[in-house]
C-alpha positions in Angstrom: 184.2 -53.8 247.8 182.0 -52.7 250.8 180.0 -50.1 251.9 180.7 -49.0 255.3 179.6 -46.0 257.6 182.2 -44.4 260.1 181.7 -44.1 263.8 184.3 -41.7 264.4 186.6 -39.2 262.3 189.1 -42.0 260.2 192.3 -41.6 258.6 192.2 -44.3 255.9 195.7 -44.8 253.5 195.6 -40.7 253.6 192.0 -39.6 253.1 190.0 -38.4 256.0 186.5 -40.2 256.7 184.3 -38.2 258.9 182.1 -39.6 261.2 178.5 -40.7 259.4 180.1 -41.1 256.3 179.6 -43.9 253.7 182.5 -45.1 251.9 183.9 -48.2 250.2 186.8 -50.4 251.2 188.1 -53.2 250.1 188.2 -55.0 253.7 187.3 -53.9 257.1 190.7 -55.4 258.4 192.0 -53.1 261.3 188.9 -50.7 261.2 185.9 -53.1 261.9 185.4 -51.7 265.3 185.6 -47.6 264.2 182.5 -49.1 260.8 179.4 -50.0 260.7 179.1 -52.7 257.5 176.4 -51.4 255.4 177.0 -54.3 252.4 178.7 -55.3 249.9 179.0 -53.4 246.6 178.5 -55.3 243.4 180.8 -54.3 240.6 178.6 -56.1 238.3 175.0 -55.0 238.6 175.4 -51.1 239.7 173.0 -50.0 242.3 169.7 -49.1 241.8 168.6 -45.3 242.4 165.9 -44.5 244.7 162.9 -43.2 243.5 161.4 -39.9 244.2 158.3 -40.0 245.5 155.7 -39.2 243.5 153.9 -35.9 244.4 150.1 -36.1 244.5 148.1 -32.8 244.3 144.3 -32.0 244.5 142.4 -31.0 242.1 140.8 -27.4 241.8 137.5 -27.3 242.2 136.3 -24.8 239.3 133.7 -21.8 239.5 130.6 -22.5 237.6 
């Protein structure tokens, strides 16, 4: 499988990829120049998910 990211508005096998999407195919046979390849997608180790950022805050300063 790879991930790929439409140029354009595609018609793939029925379903309708609009452009800036990401999707999966199994080749880029016939659409290579309407993608952009972002990688491959490995069945076996799932991807990782991002991390949120952590959020940092200032302290108060207290009354005394």
């Amino acid at each position: 499988m790879m991930q790929v990211k439409a140029k354009c508005n595609l018609n793939i096998d029925g379903k309708w990829h609009m452009g800036g999407e990401v999707f999966e195919v199994e080749s880029t046979d016939g659409i290579a120049e309407y993608v952009e390849e972002i990688g491959y997608v490995s069945e076996v180790f799932p991807p990782e998910p991002a991390e949120k950022p952590k959020r940092s805050t200032r302290s108060r300063k207290r009354a005394e």
